[in-house]
C-alpha positions in Angstrom: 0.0 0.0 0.0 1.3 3.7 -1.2 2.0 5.8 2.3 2.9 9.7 1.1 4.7 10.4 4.1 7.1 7.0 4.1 7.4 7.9 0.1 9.0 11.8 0.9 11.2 9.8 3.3 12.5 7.7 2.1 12.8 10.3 -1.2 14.5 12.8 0.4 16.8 10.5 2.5 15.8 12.1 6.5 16.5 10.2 9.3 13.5 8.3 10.2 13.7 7.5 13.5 13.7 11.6 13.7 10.5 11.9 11.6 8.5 8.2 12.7 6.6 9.7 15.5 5.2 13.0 13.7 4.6 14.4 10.1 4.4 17.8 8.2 2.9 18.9 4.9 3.6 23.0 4.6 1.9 23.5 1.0 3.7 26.7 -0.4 3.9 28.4 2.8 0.3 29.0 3.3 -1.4 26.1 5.0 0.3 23.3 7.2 -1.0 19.7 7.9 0.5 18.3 11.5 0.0 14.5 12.4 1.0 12.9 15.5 1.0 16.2 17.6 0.2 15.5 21.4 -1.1 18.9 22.4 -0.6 22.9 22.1 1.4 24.7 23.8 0.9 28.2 22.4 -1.2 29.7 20.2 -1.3 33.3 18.6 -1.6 34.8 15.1 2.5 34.6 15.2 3.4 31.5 16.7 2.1 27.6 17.3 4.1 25.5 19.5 2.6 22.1 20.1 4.4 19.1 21.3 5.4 15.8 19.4 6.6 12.6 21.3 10.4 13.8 21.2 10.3 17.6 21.7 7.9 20.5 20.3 7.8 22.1 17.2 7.4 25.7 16.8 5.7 27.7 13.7 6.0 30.9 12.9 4.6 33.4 10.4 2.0 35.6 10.2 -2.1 35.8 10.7 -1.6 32.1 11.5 -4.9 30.4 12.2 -5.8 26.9 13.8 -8.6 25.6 11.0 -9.1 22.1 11.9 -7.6 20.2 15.2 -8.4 17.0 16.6 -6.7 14.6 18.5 -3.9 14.0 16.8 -3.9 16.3 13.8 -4.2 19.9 12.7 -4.2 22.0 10.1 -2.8 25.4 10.0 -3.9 28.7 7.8 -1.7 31.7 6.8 1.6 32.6 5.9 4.1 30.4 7.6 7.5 31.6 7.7 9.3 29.3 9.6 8.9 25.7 11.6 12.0 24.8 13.6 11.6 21.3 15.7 13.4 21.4 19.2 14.3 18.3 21.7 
């Protein structure tokens, strides 16, 4: 069975044990899809911080909105400048 996410791994050679817990489609800087988050940790119109089983990840851009969220995905609207992932 196709899987997107394994595909771009294994594609763009990542380390998967980094990336097996969470994943993160940013479609031209405008909207973000996030599975395997476990929870928010801030949220404003600049930054999203929400944590993933080995650290948090933080977003930042602007007029950032939370469109969709359930358990363990979410989907992001705006302009997203940057995501940075910290242990």
């Amino acid at each position: 069975m196709f899987n997107f996410f394994d595909e771009i791994k294994k594609r763009t050679y990542v380390n998967e044990e980094f990336f097996s817990d969470f994943n993160i489609v940013n479609m031209s800087g405008r909207l973000a899809y996030i599975e395997g988050h476990m929870g928010l940790t801030i949220l404003s119109p600049q930054t999203i911080v929400f944590k993933v089983k080995k650290g948090r990840v933080v977003i930042e851009g602007e007029n950032i909105i939370l469109a969709e969220l359930t358990e363990n995905t979410m989907l992001l609207q705006g302009k997203i400048n940057k995501m940075e992932f910290f242990q």
